[in-house]
C-alpha positions as CSV (number, residue, x, y, z in Angstrom):
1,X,-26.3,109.4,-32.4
2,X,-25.1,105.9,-33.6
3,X,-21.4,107.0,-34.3
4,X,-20.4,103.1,-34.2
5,X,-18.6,101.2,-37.0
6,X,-17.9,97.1,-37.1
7,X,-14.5,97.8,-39.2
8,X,-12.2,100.9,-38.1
9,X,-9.8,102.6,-39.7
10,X,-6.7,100.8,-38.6
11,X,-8.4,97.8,-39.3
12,X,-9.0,98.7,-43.1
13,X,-5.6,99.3,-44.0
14,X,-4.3,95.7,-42.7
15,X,-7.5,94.0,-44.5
16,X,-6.2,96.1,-47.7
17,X,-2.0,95.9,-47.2
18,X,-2.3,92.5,-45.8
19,X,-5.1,90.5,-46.7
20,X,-6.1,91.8,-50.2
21,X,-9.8,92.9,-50.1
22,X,-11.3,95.9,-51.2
23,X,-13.2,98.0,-49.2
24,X,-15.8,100.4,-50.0
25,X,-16.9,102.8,-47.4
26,X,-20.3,105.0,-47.2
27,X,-19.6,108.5,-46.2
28,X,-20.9,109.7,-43.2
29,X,-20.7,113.1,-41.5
30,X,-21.2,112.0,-37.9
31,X,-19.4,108.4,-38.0
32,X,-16.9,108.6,-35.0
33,X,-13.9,107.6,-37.6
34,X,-14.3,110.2,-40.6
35,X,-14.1,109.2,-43.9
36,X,-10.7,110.9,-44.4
37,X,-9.1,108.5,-41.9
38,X,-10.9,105.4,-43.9
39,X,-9.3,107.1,-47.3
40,X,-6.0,107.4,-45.9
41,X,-6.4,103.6,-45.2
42,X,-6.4,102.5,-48.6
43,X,-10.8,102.3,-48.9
44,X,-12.8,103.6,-51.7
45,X,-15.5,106.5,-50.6
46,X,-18.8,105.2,-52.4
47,X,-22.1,106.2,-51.6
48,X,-23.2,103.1,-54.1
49,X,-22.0,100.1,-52.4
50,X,-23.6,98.3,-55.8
51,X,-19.8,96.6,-56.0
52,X,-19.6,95.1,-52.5
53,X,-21.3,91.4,-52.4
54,X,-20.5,91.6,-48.3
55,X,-22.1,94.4,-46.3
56,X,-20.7,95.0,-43.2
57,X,-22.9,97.0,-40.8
58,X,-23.9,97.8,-36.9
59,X,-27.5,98.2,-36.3
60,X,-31.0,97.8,-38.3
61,X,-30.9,98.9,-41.9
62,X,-33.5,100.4,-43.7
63,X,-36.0,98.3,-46.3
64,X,-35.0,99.9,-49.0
65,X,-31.3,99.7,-48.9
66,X,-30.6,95.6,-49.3
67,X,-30.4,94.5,-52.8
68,X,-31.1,90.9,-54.7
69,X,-28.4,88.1,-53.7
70,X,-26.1,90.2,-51.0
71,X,-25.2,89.1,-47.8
72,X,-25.0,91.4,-44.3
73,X,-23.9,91.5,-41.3
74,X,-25.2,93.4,-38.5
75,X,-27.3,93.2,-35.2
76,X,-30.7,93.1,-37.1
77,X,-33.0,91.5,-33.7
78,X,-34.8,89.6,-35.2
79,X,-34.1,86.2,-33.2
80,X,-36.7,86.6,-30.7
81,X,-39.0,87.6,-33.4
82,X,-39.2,91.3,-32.6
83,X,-42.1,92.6,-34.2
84,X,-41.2,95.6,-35.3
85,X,-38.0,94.2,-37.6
86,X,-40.1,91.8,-39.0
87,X,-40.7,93.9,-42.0
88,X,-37.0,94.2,-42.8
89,X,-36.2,90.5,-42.5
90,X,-39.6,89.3,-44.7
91,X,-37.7,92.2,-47.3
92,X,-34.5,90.8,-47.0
93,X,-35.9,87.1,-47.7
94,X,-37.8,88.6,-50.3
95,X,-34.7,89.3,-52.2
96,X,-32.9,86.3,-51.8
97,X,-30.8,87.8,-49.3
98,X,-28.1,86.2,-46.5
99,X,-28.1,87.5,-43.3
100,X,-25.1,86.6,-40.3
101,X,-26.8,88.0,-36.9
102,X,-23.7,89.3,-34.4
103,X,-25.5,88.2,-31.6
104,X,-25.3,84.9,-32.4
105,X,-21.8,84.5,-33.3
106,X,-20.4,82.3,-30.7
107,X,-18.1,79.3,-29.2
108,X,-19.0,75.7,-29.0
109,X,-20.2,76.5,-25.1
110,X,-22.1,79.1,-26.6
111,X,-20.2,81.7,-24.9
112,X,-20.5,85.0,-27.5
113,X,-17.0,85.6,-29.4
114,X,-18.4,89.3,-30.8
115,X,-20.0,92.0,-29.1
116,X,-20.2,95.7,-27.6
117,X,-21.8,94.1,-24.5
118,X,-19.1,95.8,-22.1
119,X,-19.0,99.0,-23.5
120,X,-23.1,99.0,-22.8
121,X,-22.5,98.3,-19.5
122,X,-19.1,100.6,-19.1
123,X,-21.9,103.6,-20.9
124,X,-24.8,102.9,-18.8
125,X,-23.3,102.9,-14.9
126,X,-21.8,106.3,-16.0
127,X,-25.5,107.6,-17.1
128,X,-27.3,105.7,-14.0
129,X,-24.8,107.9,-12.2
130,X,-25.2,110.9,-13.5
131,X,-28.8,110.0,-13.5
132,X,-28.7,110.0,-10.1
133,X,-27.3,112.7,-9.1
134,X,-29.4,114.9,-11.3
135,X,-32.6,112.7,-10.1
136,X,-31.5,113.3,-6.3
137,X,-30.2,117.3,-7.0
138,X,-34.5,117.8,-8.7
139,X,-35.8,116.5,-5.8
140,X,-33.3,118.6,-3.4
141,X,-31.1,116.3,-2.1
142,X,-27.3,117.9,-2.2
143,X,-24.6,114.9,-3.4
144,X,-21.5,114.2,-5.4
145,X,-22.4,112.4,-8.2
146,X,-24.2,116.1,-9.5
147,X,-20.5,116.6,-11.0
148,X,-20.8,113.7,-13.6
149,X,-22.1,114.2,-16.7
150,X,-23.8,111.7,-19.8
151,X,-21.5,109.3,-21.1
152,X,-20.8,111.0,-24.5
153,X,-20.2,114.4,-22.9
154,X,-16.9,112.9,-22.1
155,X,-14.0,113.1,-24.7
156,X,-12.6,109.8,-24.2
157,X,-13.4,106.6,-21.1
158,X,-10.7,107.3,-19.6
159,X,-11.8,110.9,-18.8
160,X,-15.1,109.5,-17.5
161,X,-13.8,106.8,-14.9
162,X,-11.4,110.2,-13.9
163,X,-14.7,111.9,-13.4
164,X,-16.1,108.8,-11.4
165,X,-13.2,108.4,-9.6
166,X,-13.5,112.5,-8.0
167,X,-16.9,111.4,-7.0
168,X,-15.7,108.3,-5.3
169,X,-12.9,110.2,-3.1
170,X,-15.4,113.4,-2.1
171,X,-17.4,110.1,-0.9
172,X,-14.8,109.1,0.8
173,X,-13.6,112.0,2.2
174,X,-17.1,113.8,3.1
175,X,-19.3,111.1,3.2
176,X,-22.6,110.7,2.0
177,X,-26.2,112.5,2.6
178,X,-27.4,111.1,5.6
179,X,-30.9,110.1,3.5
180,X,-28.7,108.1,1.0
181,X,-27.0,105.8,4.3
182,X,-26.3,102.9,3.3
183,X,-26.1,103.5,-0.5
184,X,-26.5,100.2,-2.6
185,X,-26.1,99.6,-6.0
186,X,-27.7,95.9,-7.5
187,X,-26.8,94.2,-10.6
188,X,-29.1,91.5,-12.2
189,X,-26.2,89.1,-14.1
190,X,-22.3,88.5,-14.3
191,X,-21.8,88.9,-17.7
192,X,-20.4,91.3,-20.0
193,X,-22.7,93.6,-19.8
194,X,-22.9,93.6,-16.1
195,X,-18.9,93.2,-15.8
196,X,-18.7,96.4,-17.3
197,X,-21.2,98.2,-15.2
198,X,-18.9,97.2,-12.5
199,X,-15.9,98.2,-14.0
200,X,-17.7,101.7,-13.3
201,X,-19.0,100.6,-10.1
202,X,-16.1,99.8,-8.9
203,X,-14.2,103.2,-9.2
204,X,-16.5,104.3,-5.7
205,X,-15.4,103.3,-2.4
206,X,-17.3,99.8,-2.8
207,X,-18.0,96.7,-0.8
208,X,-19.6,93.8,-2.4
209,X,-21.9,91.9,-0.2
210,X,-24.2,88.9,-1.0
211,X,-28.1,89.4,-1.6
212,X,-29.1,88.3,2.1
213,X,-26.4,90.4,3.7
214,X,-28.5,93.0,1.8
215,X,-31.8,92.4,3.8
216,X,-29.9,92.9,7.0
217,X,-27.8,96.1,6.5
218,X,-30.4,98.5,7.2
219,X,-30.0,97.4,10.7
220,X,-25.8,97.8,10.7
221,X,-24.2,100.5,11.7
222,X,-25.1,103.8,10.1
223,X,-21.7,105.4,10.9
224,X,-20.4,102.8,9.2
225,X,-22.2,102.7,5.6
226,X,-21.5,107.0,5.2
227,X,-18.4,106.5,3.1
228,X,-19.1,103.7,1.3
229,X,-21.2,102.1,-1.5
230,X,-22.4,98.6,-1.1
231,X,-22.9,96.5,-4.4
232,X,-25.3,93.0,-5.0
233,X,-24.6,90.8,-7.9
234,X,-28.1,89.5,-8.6
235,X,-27.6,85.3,-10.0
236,X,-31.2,83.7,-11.6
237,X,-31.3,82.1,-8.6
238,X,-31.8,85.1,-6.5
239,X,-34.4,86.2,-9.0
240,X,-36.3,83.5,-9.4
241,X,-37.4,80.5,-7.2
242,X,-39.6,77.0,-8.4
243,X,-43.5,77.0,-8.2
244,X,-43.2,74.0,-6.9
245,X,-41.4,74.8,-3.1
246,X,-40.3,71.6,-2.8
247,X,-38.0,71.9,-5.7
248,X,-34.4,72.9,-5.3
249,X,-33.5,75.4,-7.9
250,X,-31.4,74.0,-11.0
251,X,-30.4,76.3,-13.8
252,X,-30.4,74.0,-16.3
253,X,-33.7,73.5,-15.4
254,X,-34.4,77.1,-15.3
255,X,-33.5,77.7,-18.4
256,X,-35.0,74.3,-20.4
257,X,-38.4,75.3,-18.1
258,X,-38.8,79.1,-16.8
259,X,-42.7,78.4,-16.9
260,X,-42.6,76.2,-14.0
261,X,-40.0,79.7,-12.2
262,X,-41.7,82.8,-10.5
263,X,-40.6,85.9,-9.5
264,X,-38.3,85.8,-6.1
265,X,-36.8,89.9,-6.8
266,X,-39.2,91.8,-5.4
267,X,-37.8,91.4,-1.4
268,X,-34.4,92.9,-2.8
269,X,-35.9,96.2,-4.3
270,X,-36.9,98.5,-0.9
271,X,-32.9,98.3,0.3
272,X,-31.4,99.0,-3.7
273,X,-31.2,102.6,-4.6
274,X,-30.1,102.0,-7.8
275,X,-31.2,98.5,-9.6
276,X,-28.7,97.9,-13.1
277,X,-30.5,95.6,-14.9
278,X,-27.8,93.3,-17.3
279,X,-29.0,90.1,-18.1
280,X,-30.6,88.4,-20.9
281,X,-34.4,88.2,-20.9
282,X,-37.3,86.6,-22.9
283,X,-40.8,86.2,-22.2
284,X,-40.3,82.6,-21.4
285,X,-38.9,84.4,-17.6
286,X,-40.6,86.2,-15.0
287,X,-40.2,89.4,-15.3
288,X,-38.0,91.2,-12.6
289,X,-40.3,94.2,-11.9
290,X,-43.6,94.2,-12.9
291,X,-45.4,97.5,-12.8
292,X,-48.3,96.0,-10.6
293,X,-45.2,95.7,-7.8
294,X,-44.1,98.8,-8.4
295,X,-47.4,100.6,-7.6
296,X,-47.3,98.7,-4.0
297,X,-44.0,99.9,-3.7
298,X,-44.4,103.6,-4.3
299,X,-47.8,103.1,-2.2
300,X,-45.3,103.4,0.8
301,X,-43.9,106.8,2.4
302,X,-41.0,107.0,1.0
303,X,-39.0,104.7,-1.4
304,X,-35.1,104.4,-1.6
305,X,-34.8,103.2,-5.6
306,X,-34.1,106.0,-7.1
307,X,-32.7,104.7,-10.5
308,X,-33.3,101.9,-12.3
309,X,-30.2,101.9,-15.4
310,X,-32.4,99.2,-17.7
311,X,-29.4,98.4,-19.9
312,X,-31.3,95.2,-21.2
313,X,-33.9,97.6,-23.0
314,X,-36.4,95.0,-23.6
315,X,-39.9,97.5,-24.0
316,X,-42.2,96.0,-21.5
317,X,-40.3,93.4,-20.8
318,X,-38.3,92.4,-17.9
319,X,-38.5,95.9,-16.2
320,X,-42.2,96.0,-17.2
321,X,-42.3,99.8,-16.8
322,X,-39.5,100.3,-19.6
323,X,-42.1,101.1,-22.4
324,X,-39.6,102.2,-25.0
325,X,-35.9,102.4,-25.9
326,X,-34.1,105.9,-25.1
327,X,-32.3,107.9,-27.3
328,X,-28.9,109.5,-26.4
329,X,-30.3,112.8,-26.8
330,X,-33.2,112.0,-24.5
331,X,-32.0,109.1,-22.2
332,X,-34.4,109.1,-19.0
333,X,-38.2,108.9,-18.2
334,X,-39.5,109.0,-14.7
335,X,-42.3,106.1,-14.1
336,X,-45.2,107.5,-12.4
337,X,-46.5,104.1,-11.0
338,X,-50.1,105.4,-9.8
339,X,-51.1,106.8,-12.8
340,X,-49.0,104.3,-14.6
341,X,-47.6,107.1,-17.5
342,X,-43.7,107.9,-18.3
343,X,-42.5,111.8,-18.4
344,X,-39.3,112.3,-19.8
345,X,-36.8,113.9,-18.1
346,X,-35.7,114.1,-14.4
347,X,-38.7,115.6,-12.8
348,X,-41.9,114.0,-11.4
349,X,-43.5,111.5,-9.3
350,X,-42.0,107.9,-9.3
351,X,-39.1,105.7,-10.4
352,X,-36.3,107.2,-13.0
353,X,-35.6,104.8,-15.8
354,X,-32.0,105.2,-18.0
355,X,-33.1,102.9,-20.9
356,X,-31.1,104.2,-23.7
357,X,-30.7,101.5,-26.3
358,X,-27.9,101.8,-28.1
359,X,-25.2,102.6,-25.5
360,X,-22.3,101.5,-26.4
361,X,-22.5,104.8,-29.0
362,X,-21.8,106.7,-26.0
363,X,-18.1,105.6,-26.4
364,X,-17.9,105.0,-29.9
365,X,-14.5,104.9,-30.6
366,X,-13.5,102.2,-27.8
367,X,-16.1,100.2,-28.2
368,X,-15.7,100.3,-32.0
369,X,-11.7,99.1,-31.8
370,X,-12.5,96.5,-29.4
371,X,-15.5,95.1,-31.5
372,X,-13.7,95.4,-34.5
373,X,-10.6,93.5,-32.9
374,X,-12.5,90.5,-32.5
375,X,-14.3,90.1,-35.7
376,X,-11.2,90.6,-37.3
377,X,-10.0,87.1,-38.0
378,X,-13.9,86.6,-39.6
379,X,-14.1,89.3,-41.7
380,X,-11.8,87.9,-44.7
381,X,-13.6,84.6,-44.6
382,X,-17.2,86.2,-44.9
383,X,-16.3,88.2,-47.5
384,X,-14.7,85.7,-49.6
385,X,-17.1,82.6,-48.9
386,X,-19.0,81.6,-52.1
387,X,-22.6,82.2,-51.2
388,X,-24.4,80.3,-54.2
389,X,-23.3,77.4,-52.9
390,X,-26.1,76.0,-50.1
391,X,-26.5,76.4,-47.0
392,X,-25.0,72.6,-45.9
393,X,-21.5,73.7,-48.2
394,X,-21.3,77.0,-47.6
395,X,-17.8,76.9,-46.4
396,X,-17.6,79.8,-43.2
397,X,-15.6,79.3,-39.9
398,X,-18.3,77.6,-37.8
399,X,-19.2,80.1,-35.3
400,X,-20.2,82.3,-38.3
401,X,-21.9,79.3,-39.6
402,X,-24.1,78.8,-36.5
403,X,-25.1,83.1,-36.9
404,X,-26.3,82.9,-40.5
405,X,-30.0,83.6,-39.9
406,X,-31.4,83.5,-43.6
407,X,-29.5,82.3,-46.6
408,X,-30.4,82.8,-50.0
409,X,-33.6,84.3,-48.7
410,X,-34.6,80.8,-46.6
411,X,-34.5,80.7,-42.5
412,X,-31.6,78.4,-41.9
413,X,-32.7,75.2,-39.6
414,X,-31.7,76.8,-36.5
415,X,-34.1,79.9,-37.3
416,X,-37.1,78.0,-39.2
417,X,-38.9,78.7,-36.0
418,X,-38.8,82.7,-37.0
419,X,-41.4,81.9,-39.4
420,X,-44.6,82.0,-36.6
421,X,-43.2,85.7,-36.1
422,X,-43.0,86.4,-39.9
423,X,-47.1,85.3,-40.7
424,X,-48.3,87.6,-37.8
């Protein structure tokens, strides 16, 4: 189901017309833009890219397909020295190969200039949604959000936020189920990702209060809360607190030091009933829900989360009980946190988990435009740079500079710590 591309259509033709390159194109039957729209744009159809130096991609690529001296682009995860891509980039260096990581294309804050990071957020509040509902309708509660569907049931974005945006006025109108009252909806970071989530979010009748209104609304009025959604925007500071009490928390300490941080989350969870997890995490951080807190928590009668929408996807990591990435055709697994074993699916005992990793394929066309908009400006430079030269002259626009991972088969200074990952 990855239906993504980093150059669209429209976005050929000018680098053909405009900017003179020549663009080969691999066919594909289930690529969002077909390959008759990239022909009418001026590209050449090739199944052989042997003639393209520059490969420009999305996601992982398989082993076999790099060749001797070529350089690509695409989101290969490897930076935190993910295990299971380790293969690829020891094959990569193995043929002499230059790789330019996405992910780390950014500004001279270090604020990222290229990514699909709204569209995963925009793709996974419409599942968590519909993943409610359809959690909620299995275990026999009656509510609205049983008329959404998956993200990439719907023809366009716009038709989905129409689809929110019904659900939002029956709430309105009709009000919630009375076990839903008040209905809150937390969101762990403020940055694209997240921002996007509540772009959805936002199309319900909502009220944004801070975390420590949120410990105190169980006791407001219930008449109030029926026809309306309450959301939390989660800062590290919420999550995590110092070892050390006497310490105030600094996050530029937090992030030079996250040893000396532990986890501060878990009084939120019992008043979210759905948690949208969107913000970066390493194992340097405490995790937000371990699976040890999670079997205290469903120790109780009865437990309000209902959803957890784990956009970050790190597999036993921050949200412990995410053991694996989803896949659009299978998105959800309910946590069983007793017996500590995932069911996919809807039914069962425990938490549902939306962990679909590559959501922004959910909208592929909007999220492709948008993506492809700003690398734009980058992509005649990376395709024209001379790439014998070494890595001190090669001559890229800086922010691609800083995102070249391997060059000429050697981990550039800012990734020689990659190796420890590479000898395991």
């Amino acid at each position: 189901m990855e239906r993504r591309v980093a150059i669209t259509p429209e976005h050929a033709k000018k680098l053909i017309k405009e900017q003179m390159l020549e663009i080969y194109v691999e066919p594909s039957e289930k690529r969002i833009f077909k390959d008759d729209e990239f022909r009418k744009a001026g590209a050449i159809l090739a199944s052989d890219l042997g003639n393209a130096p520059v490969i420009f991609g999305v996601k992982e690529m398989p082993n076999s397909f790099f060749e001797f001296r070529k350089t690509y682009i695409f989101f290969s995860h490897v930076i935190k020295g993910q295990p299971y891509n380790m293969p690829m980039l020891k094959q990569m260096m193995e043929k002499k190969c230059t790789l330019i990581e996405y992910e780390k294309i950014a500004d001279d804050k270090g604020r990222r200039l290229i990514f699909f990071g709204r569209f995963a957020g925009l793709a996974g509040m419409i599942n968590s949604l519909w993943s409610f509902g359809q959690r909620l309708k299995s275990q026999g509660i009656e509510n609205p959000f049983t008329t959404l569907k998956q993200s990439h049931h719907y023809q366009s974005l716009e038709e989905a936020k129409t689809a929110v945006k019904k659900v939002g006025e029956n709430i309105k109108t009709n009000g919630l189920p009375e076990s839903l009252i008040p209905m809150t909806i937390g969101f762990t970071g403020y940055g694209n990702v997240s921002k996007g989530a509540q772009e959805i979010a936002d199309l319900l009748p909502m009220i944004e209060i801070g975390p420590d209104e949120l410990l105190e609304l169980q006791k407001s009025d219930r008449e109030t809360n029926n026809k309306v959604v309450y959301k939390i925007i989660f800062k590290e500071s919420d999550i995590s607190v110092p070892k050390d009490r006497k310490m105030d928390f600094k996050l530029k300490h937090y992030y030079h030091h996250p040893e000396e941080y532990e986890n501060a989350f878990e009084k939120f969870v019992p008043h979210l009933s759905i948690l949208m997890n969107c913000m970066y995490w390493d194992d340097r951080y405490p995790r937000i829900l371990t699976k040890d807190y999670l079997a205290k928590l469903f120790s109780r009668s009865e437990v309000k989360l209902k959803v957890i929408g784990d956009i970050t996807c790190d597999p036993d990591g921050s949200i412990e009980c995410t053991h694996v990435g989803t896949e659009i055709e299978d998105p959800v697994f309910v946590y069983d946190p007793h017996k500590r074993e995932a069911r996919m699916g809807f039914e069962g005992e425990g938490i549902l988990v939306m962990a679909v990793d590559i959501l922004p394929s959910e909208l592929p066309r909007e999220s492709s435009i948008a993506f492809g908009n700003a690398l734009f400006k980058f992509i005649k430079p990376i395709a024209t740079a001379d790439y014998s030269q070494s890595f001190e002259k090669l001559d890229l626009p800086e922010p691609i500079k800083k995102a070249v991972i391997i060059h000429k088969g050697e981990l550039t200074p800012d990734y020689k710590y990659i190796s420890e990952f590479l000898e395991i």
